[in-house]
MILUMNU-449985 format. One line per field, with one value per residue (C-alpha): residue in one letter; x, z, y. Coordinates in pm, 1 decimal. Layout:
N
tordo	A / ...
c1	X / ...
c3	Z / ...
c2	Y / ...
This chain:
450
tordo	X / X / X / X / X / X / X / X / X / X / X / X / X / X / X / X / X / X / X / X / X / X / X / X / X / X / X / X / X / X / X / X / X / X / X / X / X / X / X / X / X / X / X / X / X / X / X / X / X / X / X / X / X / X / X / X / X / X / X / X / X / X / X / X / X / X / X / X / X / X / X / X / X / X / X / X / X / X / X / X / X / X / X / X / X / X / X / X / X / X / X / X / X / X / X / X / X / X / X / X / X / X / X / X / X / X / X / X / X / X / X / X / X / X / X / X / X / X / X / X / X / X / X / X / X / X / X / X / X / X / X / X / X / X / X / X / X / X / X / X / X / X / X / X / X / X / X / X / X / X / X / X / X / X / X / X / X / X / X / X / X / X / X / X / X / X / X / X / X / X / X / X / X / X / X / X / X / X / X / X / X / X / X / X / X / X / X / X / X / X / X / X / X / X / X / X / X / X / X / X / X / X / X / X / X / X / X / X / X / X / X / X / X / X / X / X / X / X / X / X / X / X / X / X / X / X / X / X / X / X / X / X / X / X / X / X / X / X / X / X / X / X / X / X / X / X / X / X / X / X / X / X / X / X / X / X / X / X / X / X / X / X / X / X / X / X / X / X / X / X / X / X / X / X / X / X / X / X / X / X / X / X / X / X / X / X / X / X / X / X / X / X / X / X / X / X / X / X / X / X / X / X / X / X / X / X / X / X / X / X / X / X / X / X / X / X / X / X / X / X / X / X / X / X / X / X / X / X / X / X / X / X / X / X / X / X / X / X / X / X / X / X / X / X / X / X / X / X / X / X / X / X / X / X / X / X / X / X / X / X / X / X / X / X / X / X / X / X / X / X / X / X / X / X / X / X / X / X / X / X / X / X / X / X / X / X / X / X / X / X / X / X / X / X / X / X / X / X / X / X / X / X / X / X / X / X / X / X / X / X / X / X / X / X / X / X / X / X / X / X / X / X / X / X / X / X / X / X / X / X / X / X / X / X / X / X / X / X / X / X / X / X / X / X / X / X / X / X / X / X
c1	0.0 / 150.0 / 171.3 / -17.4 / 152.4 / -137.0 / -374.5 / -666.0 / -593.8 / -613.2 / -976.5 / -1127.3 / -1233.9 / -1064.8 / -889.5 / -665.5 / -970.9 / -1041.4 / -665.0 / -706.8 / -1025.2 / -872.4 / -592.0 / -802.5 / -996.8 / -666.7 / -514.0 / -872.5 / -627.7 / -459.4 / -714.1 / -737.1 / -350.8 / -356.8 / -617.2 / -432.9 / -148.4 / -348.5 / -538.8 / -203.1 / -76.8 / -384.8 / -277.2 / 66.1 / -73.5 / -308.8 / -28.6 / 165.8 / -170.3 / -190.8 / 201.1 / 140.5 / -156.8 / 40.0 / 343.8 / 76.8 / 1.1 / 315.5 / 442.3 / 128.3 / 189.9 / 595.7 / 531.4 / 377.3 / 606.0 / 834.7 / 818.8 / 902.1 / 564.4 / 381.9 / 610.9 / 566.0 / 536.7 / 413.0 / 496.5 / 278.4 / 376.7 / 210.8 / 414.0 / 668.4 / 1058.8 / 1086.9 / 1000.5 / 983.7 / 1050.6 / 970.2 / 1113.0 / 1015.2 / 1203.2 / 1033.8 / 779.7 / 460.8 / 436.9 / 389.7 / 708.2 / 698.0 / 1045.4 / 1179.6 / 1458.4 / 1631.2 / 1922.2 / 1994.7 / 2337.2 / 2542.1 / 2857.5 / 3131.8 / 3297.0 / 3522.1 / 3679.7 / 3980.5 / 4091.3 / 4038.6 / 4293.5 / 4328.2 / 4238.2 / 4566.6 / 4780.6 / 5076.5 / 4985.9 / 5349.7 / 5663.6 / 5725.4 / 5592.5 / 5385.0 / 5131.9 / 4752.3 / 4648.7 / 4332.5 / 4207.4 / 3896.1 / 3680.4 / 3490.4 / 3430.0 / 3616.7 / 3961.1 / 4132.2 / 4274.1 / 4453.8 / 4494.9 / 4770.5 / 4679.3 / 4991.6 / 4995.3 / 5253.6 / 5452.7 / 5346.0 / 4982.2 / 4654.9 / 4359.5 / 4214.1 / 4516.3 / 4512.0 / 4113.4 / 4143.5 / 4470.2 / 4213.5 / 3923.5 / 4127.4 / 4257.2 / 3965.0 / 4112.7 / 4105.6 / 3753.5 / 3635.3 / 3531.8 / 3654.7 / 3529.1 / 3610.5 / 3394.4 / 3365.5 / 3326.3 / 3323.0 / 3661.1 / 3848.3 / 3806.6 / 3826.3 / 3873.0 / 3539.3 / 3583.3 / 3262.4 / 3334.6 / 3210.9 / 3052.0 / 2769.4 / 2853.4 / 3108.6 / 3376.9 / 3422.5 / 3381.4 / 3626.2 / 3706.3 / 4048.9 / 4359.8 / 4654.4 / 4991.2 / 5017.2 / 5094.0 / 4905.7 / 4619.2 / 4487.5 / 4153.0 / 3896.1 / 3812.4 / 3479.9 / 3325.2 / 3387.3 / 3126.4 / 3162.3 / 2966.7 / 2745.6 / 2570.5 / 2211.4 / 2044.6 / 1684.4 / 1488.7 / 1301.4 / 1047.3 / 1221.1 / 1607.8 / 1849.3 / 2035.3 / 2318.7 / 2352.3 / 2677.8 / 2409.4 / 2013.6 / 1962.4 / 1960.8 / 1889.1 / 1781.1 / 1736.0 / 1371.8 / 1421.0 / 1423.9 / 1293.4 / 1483.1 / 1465.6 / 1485.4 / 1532.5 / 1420.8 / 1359.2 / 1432.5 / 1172.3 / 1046.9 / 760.1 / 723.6 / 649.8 / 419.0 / 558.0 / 340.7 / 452.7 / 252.2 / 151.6 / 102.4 / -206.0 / -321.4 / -8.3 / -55.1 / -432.6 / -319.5 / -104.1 / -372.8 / -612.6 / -374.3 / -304.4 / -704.3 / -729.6 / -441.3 / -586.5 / -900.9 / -813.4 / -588.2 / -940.6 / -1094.1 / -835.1 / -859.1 / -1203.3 / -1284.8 / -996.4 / -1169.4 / -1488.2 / -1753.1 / -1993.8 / -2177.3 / -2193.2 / -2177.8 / -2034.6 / -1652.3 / -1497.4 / -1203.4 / -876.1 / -772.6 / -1116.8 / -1018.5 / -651.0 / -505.3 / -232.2 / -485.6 / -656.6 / -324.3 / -234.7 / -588.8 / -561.1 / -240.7 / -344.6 / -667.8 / -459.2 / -260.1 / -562.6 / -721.2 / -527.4 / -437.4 / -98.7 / 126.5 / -29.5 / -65.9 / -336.8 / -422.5 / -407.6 / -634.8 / -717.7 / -1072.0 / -997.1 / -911.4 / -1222.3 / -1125.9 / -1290.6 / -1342.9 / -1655.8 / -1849.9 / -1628.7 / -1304.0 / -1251.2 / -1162.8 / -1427.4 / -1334.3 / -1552.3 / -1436.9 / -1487.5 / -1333.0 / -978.7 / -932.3 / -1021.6 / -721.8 / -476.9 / -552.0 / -559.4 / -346.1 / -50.3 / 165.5 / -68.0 / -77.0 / 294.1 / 319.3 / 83.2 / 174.7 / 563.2 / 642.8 / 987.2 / 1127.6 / 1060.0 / 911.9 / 723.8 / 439.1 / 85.0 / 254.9 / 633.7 / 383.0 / 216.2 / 493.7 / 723.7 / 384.0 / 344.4 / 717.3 / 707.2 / 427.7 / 610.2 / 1014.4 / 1153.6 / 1100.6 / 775.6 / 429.3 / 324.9 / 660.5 / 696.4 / 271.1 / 448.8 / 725.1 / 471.2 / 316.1 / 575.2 / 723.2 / 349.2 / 368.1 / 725.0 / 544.6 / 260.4 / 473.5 / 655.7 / 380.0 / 223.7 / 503.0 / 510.5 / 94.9 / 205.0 / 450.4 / 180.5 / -117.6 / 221.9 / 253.7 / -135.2 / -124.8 / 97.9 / -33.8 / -356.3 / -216.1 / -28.4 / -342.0 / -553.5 / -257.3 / -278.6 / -690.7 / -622.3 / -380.4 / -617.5 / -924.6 / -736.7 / -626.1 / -1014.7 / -1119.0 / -843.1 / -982.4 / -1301.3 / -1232.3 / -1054.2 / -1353.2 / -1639.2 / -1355.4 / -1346.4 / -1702.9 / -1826.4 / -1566.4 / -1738.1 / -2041.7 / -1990.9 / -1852.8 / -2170.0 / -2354.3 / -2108.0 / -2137.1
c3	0.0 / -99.3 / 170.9 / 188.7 / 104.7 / 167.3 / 418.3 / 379.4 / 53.3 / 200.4 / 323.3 / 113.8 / 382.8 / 419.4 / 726.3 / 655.5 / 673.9 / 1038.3 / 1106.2 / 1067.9 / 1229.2 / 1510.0 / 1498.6 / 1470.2 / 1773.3 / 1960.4 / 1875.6 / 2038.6 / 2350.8 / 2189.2 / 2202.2 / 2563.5 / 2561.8 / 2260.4 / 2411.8 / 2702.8 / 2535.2 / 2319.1 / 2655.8 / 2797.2 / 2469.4 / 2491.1 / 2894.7 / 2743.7 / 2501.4 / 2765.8 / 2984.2 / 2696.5 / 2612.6 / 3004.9 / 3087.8 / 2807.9 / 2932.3 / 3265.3 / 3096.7 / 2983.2 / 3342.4 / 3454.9 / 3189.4 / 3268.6 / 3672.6 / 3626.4 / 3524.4 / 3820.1 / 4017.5 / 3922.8 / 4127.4 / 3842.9 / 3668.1 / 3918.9 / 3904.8 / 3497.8 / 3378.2 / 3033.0 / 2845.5 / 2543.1 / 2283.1 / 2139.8 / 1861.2 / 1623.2 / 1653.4 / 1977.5 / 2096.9 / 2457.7 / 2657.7 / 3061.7 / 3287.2 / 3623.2 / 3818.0 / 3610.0 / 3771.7 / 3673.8 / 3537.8 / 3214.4 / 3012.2 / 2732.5 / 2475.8 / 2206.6 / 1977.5 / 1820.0 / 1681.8 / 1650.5 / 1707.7 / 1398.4 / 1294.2 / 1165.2 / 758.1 / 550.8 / 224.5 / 19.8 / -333.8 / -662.6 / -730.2 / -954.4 / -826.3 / -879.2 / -770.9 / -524.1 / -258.7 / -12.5 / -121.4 / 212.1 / 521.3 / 661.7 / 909.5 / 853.1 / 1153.7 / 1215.5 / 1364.4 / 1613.8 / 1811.1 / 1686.7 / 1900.6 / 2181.2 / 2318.9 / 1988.1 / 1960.0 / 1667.6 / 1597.7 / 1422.3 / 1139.6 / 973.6 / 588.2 / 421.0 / 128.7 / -226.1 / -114.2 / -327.4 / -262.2 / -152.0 / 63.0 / 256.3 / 310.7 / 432.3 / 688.3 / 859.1 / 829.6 / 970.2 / 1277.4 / 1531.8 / 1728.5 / 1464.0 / 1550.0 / 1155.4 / 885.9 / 535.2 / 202.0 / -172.6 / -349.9 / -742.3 / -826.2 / -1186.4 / -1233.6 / -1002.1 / -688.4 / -311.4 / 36.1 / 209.4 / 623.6 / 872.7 / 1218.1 / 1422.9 / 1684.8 / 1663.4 / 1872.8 / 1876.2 / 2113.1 / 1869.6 / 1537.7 / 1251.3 / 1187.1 / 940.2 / 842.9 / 733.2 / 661.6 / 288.4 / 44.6 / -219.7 / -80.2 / 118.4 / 235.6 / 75.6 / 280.7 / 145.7 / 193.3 / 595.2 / 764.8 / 1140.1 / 1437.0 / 1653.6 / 1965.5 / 2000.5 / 2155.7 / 2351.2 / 2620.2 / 2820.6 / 3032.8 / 2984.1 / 3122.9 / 2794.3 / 2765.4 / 2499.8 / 2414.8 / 2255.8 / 2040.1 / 1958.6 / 2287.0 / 2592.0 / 2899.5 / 3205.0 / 3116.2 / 3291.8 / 3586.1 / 3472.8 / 3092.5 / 2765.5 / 2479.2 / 2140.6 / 1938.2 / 1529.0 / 1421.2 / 1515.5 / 1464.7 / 1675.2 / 1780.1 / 2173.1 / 2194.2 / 2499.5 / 2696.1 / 2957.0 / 3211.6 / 3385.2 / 3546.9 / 3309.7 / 3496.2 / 3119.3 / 3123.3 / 3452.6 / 3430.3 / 3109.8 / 3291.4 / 3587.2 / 3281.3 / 3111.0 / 3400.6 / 3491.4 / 3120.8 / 3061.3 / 3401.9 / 3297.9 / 2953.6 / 3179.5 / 3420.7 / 3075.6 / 2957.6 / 3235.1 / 3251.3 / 2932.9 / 3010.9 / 3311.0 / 3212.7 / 3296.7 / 2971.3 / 3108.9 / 2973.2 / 2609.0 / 2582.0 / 2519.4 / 2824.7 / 2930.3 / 2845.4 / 3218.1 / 3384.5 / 3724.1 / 3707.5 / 4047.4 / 3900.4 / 3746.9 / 4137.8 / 4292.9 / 4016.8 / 4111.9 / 4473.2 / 4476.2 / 4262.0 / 4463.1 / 4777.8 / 4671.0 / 4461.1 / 4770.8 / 5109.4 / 5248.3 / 5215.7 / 5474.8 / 5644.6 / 5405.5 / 5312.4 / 5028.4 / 5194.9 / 4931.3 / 4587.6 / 4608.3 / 4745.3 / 4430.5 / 4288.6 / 4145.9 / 4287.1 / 4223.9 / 4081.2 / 4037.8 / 3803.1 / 3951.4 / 3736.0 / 3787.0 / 3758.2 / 3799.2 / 3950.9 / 3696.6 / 3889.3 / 4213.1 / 3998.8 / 3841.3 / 4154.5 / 4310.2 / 3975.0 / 3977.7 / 4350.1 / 4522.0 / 4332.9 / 4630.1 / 4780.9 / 4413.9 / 4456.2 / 4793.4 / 4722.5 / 4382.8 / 4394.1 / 4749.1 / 4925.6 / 4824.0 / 4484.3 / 4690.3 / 4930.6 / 4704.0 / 4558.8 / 4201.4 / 4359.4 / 4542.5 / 4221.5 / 4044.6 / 4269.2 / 4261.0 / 3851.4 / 3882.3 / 4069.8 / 3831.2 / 3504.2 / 3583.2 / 3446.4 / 3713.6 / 3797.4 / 3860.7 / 3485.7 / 3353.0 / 3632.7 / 3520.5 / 3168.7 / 3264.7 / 3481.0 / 3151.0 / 2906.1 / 3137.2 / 3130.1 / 2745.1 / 2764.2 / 3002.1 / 2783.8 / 2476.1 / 2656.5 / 2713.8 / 2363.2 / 2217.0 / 2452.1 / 2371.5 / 1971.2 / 2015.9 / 2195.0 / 1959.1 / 1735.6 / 1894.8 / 1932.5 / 1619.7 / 1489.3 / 1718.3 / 1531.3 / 1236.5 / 1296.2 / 1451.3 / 1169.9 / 977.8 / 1144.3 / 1147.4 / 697.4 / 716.2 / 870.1 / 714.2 / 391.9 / 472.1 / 522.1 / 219.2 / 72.2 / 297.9 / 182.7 / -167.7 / -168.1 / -21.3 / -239.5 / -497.1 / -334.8 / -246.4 / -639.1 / -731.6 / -538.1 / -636.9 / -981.3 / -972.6 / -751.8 / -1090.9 / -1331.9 / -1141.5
c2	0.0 / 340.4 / 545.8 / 893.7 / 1215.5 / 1459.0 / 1498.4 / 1395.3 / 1235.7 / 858.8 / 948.6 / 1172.3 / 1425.4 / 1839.1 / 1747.0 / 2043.0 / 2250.7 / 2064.5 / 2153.1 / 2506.3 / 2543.7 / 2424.8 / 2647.1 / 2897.9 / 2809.7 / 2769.9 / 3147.7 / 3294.5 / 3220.2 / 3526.6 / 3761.0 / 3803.6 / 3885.3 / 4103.2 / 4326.7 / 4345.2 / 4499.4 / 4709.1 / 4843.6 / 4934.7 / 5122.1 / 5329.3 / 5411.6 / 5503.3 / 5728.4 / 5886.6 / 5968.0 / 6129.6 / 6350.8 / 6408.0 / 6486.8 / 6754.9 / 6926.2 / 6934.9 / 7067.2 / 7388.9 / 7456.5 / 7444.0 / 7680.5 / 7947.2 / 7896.9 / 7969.2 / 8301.5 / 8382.3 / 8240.8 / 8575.3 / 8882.6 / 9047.4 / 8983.3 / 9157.6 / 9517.4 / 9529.8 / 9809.4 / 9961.7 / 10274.4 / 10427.5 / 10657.8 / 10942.9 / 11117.5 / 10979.9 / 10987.8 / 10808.7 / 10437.5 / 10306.7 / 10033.5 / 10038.9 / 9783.4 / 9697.7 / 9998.4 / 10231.4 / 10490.1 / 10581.1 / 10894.4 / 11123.8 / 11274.6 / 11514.9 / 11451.0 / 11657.9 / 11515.7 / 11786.4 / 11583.8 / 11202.0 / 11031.4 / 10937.3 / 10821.6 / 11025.3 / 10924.2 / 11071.3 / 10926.2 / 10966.2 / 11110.2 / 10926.1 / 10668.2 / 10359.3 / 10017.6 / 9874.1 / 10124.7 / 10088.5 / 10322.7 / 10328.0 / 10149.8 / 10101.0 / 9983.9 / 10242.5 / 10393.5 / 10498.3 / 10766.5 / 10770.6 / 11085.5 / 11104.6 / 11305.2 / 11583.2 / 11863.8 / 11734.7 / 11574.0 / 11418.4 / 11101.2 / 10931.0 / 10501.2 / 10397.8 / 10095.9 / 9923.3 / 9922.3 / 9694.8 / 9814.6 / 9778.1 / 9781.4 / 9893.0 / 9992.5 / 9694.9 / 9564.1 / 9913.8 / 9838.8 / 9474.0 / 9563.2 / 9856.2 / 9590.1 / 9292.2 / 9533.9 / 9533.6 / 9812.5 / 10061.6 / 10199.8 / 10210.4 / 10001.6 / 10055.9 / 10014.2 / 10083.5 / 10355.4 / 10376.0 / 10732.4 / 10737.6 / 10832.5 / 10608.5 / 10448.8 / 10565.0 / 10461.0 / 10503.9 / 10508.2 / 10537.9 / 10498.7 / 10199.3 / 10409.2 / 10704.4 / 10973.8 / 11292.2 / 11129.7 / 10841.8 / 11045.6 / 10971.0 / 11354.3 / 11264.3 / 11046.4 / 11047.4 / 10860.8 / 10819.4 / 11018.4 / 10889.7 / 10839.7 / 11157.4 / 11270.5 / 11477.0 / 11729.7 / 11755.8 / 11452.5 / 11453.3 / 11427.9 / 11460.7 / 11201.9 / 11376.5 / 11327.5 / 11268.0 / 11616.9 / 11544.3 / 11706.6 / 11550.0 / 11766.9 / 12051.4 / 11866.9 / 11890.3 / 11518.9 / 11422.0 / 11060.9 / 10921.9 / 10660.6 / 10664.3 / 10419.5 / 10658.0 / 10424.3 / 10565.0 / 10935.0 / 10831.2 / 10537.2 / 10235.1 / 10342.6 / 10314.3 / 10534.8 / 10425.7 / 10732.4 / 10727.3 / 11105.1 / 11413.9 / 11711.4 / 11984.6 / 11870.4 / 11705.6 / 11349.4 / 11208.7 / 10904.8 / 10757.1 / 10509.3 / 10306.1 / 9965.3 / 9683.1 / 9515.4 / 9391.4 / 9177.2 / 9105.6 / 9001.6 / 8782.9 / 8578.4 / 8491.8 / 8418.9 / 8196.9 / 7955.2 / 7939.8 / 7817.6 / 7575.9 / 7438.8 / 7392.4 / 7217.3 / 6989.5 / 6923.3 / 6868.9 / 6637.1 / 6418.9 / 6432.0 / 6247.3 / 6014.3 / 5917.7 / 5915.3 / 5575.2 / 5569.1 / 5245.9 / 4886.3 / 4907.0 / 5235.7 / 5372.7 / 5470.0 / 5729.5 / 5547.4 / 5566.8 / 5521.3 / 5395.3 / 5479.4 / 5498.4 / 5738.0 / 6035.1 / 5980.6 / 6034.7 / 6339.9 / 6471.7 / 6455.2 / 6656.0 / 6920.0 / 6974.3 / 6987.0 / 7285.4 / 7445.2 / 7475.3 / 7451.0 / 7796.4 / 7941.2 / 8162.5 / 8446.0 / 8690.5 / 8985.1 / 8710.8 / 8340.0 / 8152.8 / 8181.5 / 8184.9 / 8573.5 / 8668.3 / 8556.0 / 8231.5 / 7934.4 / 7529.5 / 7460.4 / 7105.8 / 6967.2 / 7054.1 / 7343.4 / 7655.0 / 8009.7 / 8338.2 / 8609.2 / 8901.9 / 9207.3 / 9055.6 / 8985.1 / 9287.0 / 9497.9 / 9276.1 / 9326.7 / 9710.6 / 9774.8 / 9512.0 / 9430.2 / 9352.8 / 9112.7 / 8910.6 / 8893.2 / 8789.5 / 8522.4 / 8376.1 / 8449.8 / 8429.4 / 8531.7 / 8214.8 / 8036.8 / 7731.2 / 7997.8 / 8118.8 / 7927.8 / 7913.6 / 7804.8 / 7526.5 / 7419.9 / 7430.8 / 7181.2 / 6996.7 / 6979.0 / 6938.9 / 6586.2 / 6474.2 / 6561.2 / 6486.0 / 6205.6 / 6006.6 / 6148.4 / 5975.0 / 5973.9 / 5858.0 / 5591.3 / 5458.6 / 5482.0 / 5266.0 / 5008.4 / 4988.1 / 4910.7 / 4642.4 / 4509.6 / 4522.1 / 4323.1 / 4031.1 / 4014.5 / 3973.2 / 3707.4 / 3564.1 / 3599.1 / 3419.2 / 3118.3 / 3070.1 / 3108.7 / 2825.1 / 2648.5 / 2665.3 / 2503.0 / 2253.0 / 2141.7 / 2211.2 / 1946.8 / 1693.3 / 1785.5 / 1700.7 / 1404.4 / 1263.1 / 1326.4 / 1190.3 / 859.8 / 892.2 / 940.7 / 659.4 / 404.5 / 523.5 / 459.2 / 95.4 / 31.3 / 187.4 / -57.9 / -361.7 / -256.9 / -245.9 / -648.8 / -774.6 / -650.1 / -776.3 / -1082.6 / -1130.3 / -1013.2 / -1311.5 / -1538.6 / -1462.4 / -1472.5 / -1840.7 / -1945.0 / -1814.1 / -1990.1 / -2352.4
């Protein structure tokens, strides 16, 4: 008897169809692992979507952990010529400025000469001459021999002492040394040079630095450059134009800025409530739930943040932040009574700052929060330890996956081989079967014979 090749070829029945069924049936031991994983890839991506909407509050509550924030001040123009800026030691108040003159540099450029000319046969020295209308002083530049044009400008370029730039002017006729000093301002005005005899300035095309002239309520001030800091406290003057007409400068607290930042931290907070509110979130039987319903690390997050929402801090005019007008509501979220926080911004700037910033950067409701948010979001922080739990929960599952595979193998084969021996035998009776109706239509047709 020939032996059998193919399943299910000795017997006539799919037992490779059987086979697979019941592989099939076996890898539904799978499923409960596989889900497994997948539920703990969904926490890992929650946590990622969570440590970000922390990261947002922590941001909004670090600028109020800054002193600073709550002494900005702002400063508006009215007029053209002259821009602003106030900083925190600036004082409220109202300035009228005139610019009469701005700050410049002074230049001054040579005679005509031709590009490839040798200018000193010799080594040499280029004076430079500075300071118009006041104490002179002169630079010395070294120029080798058998320079041009261009050599003479690159040896005053490549000297960073010399207190000018140079460049090389075509004026139609020839070409000329160009020199504009590197500084605005009288003391450091170019005002001539000297040195070699081919190459001398024009007299006519000096043009002498000069100080910047303003007044500011009346007070006369020279500036060496268009930047004059502190002619007003703590206020720096940008200076564009000059004209005779008075520009107004106003100075005064920035309790927009100061109100925006408050406003920005109640918000990022409340899309972090938000975020972990439809994470969390029960839908019933049936229904799609928050990806970290239940999650003991959200309750701990939660808990924390609560705490330092709500407990009382130091002994302040301003001990909680319900005073301010911004309380907890039902959800966990935070509400602000409008009125009640800008009457605090506008009227009690010191008491914000005392609160929020504290003496110390721990000592304040936003140095609190912040050391809070900052133990939830470190590297080793709540969120990336649950992140951690669950990858290593991801590694034993796959560990496990792949010794179930190897297992639905092996029951596999013994499938096989069993049905292999079930085709083999069927096959021999098919073949017994066969011989005897041979046999017995033999017989049979002798009995009709005799």
């Amino acid at each position: 008897m020939a032996s059998i090749t193919a399943l299910g070829v000795g017997s006539g029945l799919d037992l490779n169809g059987l086979v697979e069924q019941l592989k099939a049936a076996e890898k539904q031991k799978l499923v409960p692992i596989l889900e497994q994983q997948s539920a703990q890839q969904t926490k890992i991506s929650a946590y990622g979507r969570l440590e970000s909407a922390m990261d947002r509050v922590q941001t909004s509550i670090a600028a109020l952990n800054d002193a600073a924030s709550f002494k900005q001040q702002k400063s508006t123009v009215t007029g053209d010529g002259v821009l602003a800026t106030a900083g925190e030691t600036a004082n409220a108040g109202r300035y009228e400025v005139t610019v009469s003159q701005l700050a410049r540099a002074g230049s001054a450029a040579s005679n005509s000469v031709a590009l490839d000319q040798e200018l000193t046969a010799t080594d040499t020295t280029l004076t430079l001459d500075f300071g118009a209308g006041g104490i002179q002083t002169s630079y010395d530049v070294n120029i080798s021999a058998g320079s041009t044009l261009a050599d003479v400008r690159d040896q005053i370029n490549a000297d960073k002492e010399s207190g000018v730039t140079a460049s090389i002017v075509n004026d139609g006729t020839g070409y000329r040394l160009a020199l504009s000093s590197k500084e605005t301002g009288e003391e450091s005005s170019l005002v001539g040079f000297s040195g070699l005899a081919s190459l001398t300035m024009d007299a006519a095309t000096l043009r002498a630095g000069q100080d910047a002239e303003l007044n500011v309520n009346g007070i006369a001030i020279t500036s060496k450059t268009n930047r004059v800091e502190e002619a007003i406290q703590g206020v720096t003057l940008d200076l564009t134009e000059a004209s005779g007409d008075p520009v107004t400068l106003v100075i005064e607290r920035d309790e927009e800025s100061l109100r925006g930042a408050i406003d920005e931290f109640v918000k990022n907070y409340n899309e972090m409530k938000s975020t972990v509110g439809r994470m969390t979130a029960y839908n019933g039987e049936g229904e799609t739930s928050g990806e970290l319903v239940g999650d003991r690390t959200v309750r701990t997050i939660e808990d924390r943040l609560r705490r330092d929402i709500t407990d009382n801090l130091g002994t302040g005019d301003i001990t909680r932040l319900s005073q301010l007008g911004i309380a907890i509501d039902e959800k966990g979220r935070l509400k602000v009574d409008e009125d009640k926080l800008d009457d605090a911004v506008a009227n009690n700037p010191e008491g914000l700052s005392a609160f929020f910033a504290g003496e110390t950067k721990d000592g304040g409701f936003a140095g609190r929060l912040s050391s809070t948010l900052e133990s939830i979001t470190a590297e080793d922080g709540i969120i990336q330890s649950s992140v951690t739990s669950a990858e290593q929960r991801i590694d034993s599952l796959d560990v496990r996956k792949l010794r179930m595979e190897a297992s639905i193998e092996r029951s596999t084969e013994r499938y096989r081989k069993q049905f292999g021996q079930l085709d083999g035998l069927i096959a021999q009776m098919n073949s017994m079967s066969s011989y005897l109706s041979q046999q017995f239509s033999m017989l049979g047709s002798m009995q009709k014979s005799n």
